[in-house]
MDAnalysis code that builds the backbone (N, CA, C; Angstrom):
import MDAnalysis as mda
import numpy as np

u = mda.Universe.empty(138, n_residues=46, atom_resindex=np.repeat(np.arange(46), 3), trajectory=True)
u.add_TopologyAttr("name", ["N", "CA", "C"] * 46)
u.add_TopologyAttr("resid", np.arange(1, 47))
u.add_TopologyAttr("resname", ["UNK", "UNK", "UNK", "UNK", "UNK", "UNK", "UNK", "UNK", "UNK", "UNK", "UNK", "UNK", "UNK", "UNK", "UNK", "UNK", "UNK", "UNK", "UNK", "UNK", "UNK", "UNK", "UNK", "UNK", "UNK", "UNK", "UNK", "UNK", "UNK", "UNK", "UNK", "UNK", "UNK", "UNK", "UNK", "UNK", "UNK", "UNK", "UNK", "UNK", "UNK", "UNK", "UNK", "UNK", "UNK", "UNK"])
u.atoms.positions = np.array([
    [214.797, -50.660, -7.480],
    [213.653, -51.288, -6.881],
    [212.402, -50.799, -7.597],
    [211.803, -51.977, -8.226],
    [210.326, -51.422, -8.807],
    [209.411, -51.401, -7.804],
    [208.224, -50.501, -7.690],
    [207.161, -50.233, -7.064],
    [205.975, -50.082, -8.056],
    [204.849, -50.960, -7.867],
    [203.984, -50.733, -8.503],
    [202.789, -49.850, -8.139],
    [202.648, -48.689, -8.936],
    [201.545, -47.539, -8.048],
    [200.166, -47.971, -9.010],
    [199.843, -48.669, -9.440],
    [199.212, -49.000, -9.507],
    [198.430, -48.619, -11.076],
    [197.149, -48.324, -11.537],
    [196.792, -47.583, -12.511],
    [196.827, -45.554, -12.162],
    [197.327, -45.023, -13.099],
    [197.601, -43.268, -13.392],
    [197.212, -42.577, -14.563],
    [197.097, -41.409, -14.281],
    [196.680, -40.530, -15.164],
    [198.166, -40.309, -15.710],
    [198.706, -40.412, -16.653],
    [200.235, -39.997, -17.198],
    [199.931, -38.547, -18.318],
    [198.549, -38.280, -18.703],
    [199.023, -36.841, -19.149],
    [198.202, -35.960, -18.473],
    [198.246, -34.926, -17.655],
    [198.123, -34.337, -16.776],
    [197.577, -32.779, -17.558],
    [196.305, -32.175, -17.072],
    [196.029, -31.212, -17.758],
    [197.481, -29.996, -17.861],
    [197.092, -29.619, -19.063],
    [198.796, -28.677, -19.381],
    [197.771, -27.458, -20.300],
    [198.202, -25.982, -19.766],
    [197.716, -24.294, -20.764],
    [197.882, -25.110, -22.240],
    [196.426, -24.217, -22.910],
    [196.655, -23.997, -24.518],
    [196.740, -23.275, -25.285],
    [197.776, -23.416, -25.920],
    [197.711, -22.079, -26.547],
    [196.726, -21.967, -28.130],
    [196.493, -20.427, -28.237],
    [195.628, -20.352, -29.343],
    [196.582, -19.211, -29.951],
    [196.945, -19.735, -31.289],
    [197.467, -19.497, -32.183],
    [196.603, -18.740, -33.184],
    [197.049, -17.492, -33.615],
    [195.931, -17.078, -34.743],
    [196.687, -16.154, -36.086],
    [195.934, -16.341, -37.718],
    [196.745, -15.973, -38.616],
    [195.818, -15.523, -39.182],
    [196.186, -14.485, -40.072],
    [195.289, -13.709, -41.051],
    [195.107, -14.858, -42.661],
    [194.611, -15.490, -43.392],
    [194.763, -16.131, -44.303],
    [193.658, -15.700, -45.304],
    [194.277, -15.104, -46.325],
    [193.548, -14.559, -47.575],
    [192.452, -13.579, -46.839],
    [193.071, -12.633, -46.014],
    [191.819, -11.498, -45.442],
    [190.700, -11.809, -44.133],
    [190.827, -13.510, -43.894],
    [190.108, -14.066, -43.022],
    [191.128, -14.314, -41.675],
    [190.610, -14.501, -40.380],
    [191.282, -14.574, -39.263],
    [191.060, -16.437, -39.430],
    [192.132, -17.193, -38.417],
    [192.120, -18.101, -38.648],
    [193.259, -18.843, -37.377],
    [191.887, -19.371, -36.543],
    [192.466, -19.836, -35.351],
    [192.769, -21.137, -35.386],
    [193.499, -21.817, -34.090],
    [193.897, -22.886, -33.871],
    [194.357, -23.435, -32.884],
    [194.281, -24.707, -32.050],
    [194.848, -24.746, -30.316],
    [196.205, -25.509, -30.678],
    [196.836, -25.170, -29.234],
    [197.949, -26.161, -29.643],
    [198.190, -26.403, -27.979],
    [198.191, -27.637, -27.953],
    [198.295, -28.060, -26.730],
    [199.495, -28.630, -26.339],
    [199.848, -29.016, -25.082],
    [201.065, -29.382, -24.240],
    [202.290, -28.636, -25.336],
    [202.432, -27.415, -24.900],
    [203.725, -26.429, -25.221],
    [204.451, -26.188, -24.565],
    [205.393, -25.961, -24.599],
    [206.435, -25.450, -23.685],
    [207.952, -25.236, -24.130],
    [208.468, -24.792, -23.010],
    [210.079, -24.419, -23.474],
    [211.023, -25.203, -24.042],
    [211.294, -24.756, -25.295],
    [212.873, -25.671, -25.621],
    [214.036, -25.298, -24.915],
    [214.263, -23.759, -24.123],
    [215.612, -23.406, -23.969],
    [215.266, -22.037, -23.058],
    [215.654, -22.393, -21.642],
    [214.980, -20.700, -20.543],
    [216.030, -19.347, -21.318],
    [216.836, -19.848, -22.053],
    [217.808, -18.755, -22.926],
    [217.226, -18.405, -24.184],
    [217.858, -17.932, -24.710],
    [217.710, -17.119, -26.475],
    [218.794, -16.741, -26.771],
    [219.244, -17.877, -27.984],
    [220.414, -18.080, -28.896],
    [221.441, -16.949, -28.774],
    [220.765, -15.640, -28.697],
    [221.776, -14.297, -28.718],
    [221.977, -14.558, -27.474],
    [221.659, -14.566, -26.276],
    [221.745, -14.176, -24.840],
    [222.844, -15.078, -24.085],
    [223.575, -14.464, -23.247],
    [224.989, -14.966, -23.185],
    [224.644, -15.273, -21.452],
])
């Protein structure tokens, strides 16, 4: 059964992350937005 809700916001504020690297002696930031988990595990973890 379709329901029409009408007009929505479909991307929803989401944390950013700020990423940062040393490059040739200089600091060197960057955002990265809508991140998140590939996997609540880690490849080693049983």
């Amino acid at each position: 059964m379709k329901k029409n809700i009408g007009a929505a916001l479909a991307l929803y504020p989401s944390p950013v992350l700020v990423v940062g690297a040393m490059v040739d002696g200089k600091p060197n930031w960057t955002l990265v937005a809508h991140a998140g988990y590939a996997s609540m595990h880690l490849p080693f973890e049983k």
